[in-house]
matplotlib code that plots the C-alpha trace (Angstrom):
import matplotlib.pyplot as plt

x = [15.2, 13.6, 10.5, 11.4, 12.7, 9.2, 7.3, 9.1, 9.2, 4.9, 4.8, 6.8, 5.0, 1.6, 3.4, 4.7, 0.8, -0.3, 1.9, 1.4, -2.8, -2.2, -0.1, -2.4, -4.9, -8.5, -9.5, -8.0, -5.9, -6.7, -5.6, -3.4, -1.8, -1.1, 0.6, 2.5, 3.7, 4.8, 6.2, 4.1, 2.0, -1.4, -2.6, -0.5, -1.5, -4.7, -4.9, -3.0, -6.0, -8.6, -7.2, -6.5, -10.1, -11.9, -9.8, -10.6, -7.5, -8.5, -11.9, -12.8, -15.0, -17.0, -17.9, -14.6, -12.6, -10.8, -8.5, -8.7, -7.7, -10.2, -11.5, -10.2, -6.8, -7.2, -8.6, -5.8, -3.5, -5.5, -4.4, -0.4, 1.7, -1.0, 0.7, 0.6, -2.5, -1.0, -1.5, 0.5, 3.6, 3.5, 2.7, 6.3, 8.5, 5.4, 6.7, 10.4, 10.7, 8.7, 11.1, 14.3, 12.8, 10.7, 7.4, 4.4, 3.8, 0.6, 0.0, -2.4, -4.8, -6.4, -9.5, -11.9, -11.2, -9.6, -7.3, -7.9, -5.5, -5.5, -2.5, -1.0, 2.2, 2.4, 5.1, 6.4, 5.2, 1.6, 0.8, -2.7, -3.6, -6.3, -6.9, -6.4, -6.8, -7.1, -10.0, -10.2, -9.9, -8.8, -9.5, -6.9, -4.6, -4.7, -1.8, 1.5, 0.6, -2.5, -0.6, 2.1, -0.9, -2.2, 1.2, 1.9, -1.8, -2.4, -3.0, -6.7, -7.5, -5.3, -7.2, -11.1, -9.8, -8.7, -12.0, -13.9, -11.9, -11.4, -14.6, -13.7, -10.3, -11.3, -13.6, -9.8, -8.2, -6.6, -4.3, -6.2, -5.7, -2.6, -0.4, -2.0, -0.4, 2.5, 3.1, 2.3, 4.6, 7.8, 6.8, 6.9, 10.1, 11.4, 9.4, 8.4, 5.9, 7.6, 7.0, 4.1, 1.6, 0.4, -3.2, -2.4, -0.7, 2.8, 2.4, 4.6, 5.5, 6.4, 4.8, 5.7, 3.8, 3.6, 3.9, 1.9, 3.8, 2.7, 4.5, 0.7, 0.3, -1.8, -0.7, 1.4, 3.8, 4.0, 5.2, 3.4, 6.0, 6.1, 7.6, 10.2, 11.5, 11.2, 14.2, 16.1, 19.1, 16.5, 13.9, 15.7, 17.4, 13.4, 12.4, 15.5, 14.2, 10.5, 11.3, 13.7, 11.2, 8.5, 10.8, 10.6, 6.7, 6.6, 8.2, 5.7, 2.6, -0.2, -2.1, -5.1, -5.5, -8.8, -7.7, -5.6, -8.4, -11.2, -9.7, -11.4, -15.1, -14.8, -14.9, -17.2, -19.7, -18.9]
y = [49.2, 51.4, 50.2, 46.5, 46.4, 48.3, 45.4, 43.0, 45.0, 45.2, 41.1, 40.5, 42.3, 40.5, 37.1, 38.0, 39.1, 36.3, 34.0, 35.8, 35.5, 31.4, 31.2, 32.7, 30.3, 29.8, 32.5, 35.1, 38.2, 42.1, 44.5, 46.4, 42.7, 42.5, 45.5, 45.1, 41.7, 42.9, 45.8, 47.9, 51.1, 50.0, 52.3, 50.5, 47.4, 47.8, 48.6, 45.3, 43.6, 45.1, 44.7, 41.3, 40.7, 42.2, 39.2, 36.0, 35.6, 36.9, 37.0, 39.8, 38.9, 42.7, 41.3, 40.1, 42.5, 39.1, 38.7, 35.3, 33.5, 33.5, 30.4, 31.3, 31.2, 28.0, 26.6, 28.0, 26.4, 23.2, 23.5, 23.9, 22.3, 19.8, 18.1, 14.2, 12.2, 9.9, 6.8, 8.2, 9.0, 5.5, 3.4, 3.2, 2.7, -0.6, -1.3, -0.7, -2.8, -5.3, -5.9, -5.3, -7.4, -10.1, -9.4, -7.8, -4.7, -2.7, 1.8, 1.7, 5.1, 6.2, 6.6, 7.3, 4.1, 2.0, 1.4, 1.5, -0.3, 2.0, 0.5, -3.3, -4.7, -8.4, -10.1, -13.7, -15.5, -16.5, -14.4, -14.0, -10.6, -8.5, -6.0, -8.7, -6.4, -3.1, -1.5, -3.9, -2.0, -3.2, -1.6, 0.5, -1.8, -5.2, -5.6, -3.8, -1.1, -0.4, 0.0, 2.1, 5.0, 4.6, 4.8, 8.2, 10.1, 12.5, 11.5, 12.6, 11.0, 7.6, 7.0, 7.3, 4.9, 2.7, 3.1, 2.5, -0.2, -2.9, -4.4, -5.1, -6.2, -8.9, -10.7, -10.6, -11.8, -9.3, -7.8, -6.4, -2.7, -2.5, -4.9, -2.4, 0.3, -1.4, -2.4, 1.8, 3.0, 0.6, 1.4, 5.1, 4.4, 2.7, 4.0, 0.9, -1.8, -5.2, -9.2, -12.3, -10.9, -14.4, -13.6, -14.4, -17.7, -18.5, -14.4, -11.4, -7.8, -4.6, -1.4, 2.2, 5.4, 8.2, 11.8, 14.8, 18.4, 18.4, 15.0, 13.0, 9.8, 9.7, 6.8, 3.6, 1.7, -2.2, -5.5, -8.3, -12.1, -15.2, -15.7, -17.3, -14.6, -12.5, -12.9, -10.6, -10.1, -9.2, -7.1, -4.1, -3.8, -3.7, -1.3, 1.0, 0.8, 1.5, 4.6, 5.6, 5.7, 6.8, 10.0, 10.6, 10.4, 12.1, 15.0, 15.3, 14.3, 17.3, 18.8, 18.8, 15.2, 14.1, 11.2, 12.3, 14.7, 11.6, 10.4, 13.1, 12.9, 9.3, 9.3, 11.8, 10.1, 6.3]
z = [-15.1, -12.4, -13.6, -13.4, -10.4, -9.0, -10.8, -9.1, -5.7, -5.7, -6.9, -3.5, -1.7, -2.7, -2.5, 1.2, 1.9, 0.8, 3.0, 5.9, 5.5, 5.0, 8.0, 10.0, 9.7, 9.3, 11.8, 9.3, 10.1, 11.0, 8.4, 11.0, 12.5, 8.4, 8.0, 10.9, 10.2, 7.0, 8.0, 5.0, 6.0, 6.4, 3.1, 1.2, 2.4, 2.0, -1.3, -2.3, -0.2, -2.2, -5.4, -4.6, -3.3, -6.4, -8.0, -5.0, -4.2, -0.7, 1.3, 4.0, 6.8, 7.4, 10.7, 12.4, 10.1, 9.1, 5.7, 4.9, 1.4, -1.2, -2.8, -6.6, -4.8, -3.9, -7.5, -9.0, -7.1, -7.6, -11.6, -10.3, -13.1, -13.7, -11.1, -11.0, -8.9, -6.0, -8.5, -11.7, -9.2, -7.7, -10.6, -11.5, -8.1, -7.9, -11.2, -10.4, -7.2, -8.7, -10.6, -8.5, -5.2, -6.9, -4.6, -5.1, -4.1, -3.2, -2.9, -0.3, 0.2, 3.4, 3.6, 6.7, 8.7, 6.1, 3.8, 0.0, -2.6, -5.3, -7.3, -7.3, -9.4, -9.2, -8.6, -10.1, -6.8, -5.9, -2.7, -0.3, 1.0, 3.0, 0.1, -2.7, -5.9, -6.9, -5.0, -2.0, 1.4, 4.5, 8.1, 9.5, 11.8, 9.5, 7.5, 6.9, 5.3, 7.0, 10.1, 9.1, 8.1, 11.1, 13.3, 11.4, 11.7, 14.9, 18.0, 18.5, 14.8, 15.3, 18.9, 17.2, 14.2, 17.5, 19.1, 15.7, 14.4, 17.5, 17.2, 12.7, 13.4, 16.0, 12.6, 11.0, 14.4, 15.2, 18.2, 20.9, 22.0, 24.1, 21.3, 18.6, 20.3, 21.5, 17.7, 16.5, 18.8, 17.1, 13.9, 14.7, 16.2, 12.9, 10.2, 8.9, 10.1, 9.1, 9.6, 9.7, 11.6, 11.5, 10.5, 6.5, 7.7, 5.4, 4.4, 5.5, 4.5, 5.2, 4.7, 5.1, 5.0, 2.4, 4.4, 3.5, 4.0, 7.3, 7.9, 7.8, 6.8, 3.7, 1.6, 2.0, -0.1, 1.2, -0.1, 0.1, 0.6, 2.2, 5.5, 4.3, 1.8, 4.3, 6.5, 9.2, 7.2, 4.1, 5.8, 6.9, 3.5, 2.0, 4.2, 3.5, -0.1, 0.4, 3.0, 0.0, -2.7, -0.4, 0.5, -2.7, -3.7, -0.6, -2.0, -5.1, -3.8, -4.5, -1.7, -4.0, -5.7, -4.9, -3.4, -0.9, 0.1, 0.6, 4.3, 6.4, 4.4, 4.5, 8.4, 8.6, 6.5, 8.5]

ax = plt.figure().add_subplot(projection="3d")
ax.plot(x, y, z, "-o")
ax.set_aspect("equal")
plt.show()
């Protein structure tokens, strides 16, 4: 039992390193910071580090005497439960409120300046839409869901998609800079972007964003309707269902599916 409970003692103990050498960032931590942070003697620390090193789970800088994580942590973690992609988890709330609302509904992806629809469930009614199918992309600012990304990214990011986009969106007709931002700030406000934007005319929606951990947008979920269909007394109850079920993908996205990584290579690369 002794034994046991040392086994379980030293597997904290490299866990608790662990976390405190991710938290610190990409600048990395000083052995001595570690130790104190831990509240470990710095021998005994240290040998965790090395053993841990000699496996890539961590990475020493020599120079800056930096502890940083090591890249085989980070593959390992990339093979976590064999977690889900974005698309897989989606596929079936599409499929659900589909069925439930009668309206098609689109997962839309960010990516760089744009929005990518990477999943589509049709509903019973013929509708017209900026993405169209699977694959079609959309600049960030057109169309429900496109917006509600952009209203949840960081400040710095959303103002160069502003900057980038303007010139795209006015071939689309659409708002000029100060009713963009007047428009990001509500649907920050109410966590979903909602109504005819009148640029589809007869069509309507609403959209609402997918969150990272860090409370990013990465993804939307958005119906696509007619004006009509669309009503004041219908709306809200849509949108309570789409922030519902987007909670909830929310909650099992994985920080490594490929295409939640694209957005910042995408922009880099425009």
């Amino acid at each position: 039992m002794e034994q046991e409970a040392g086994a379980a003692g030293s597997v904290a103990r490299v866990f608790s390193l662990l976390r405190l050498i991710g938290a610190a960032g990409g600048g990395g931590i000083r052995l001595t910071d570690l130790a104190e942070r831990a509240a470990l003697p710095r021998p005994t620390v240290h040998r965790i580090l090395r053993a841990l090193g000699a496996e890539g789970m961590v990475a020493f800088d020599a120079r800056g005497k930096r502890y940083t994580l090591g890249l085989d942590l980070f593959l390992l973690a990339a093979k976590a439960g064999d977690v889900m992609g974005l698309r897989d988890l989606a596929r079936p709330t599409l499929l659900r409120l589909t069925a439930s609302l009668g309206e098609t509904l689109f997962l839309l992806v960010h990516n760089g300046y744009d929005a990518v629809c990477i999943e589509r469930s049709a509903g019973p009614l013929p509708i017209r839409s900026f993405t169209g199918d699977i694959g079609g992309r959309v600049p960030l600012g057109i169309g429900q869901g496109s917006v509600a990304i952009l209203a949840f990214l960081p400040a710095a990011e959303q103002d160069e998609i502003i900057r980038h986009n303007l010139p795209r969106m006015r071939d689309y007709g659409g708002p000029d800079e100060a009713s963009l931002r007047a428009e990001l700030i509500q649907v920050r406000r109410e966590g979903f972007c909602g109504g005819a934007s009148g640029l589809i005319p007869g069509m309507a929606g609403v959209g609402v964003p997918i969150m990272d951990g860090d409370g990013r947008a990465v993804a939307a979920l958005s119906i696509g309707t007619t004006t009509d269909r669309l009503s004041a007394e219908r709306k809200p109850i849509i949108a309570g269902m789409l922030k519902q079920e987007a909670a909830a993908i929310s909650r099992q996205l994985n920080p490594f599916d490929p295409t939640l990584r694209r957005a910042a290579a995408a922009m880099s690369a425009a």
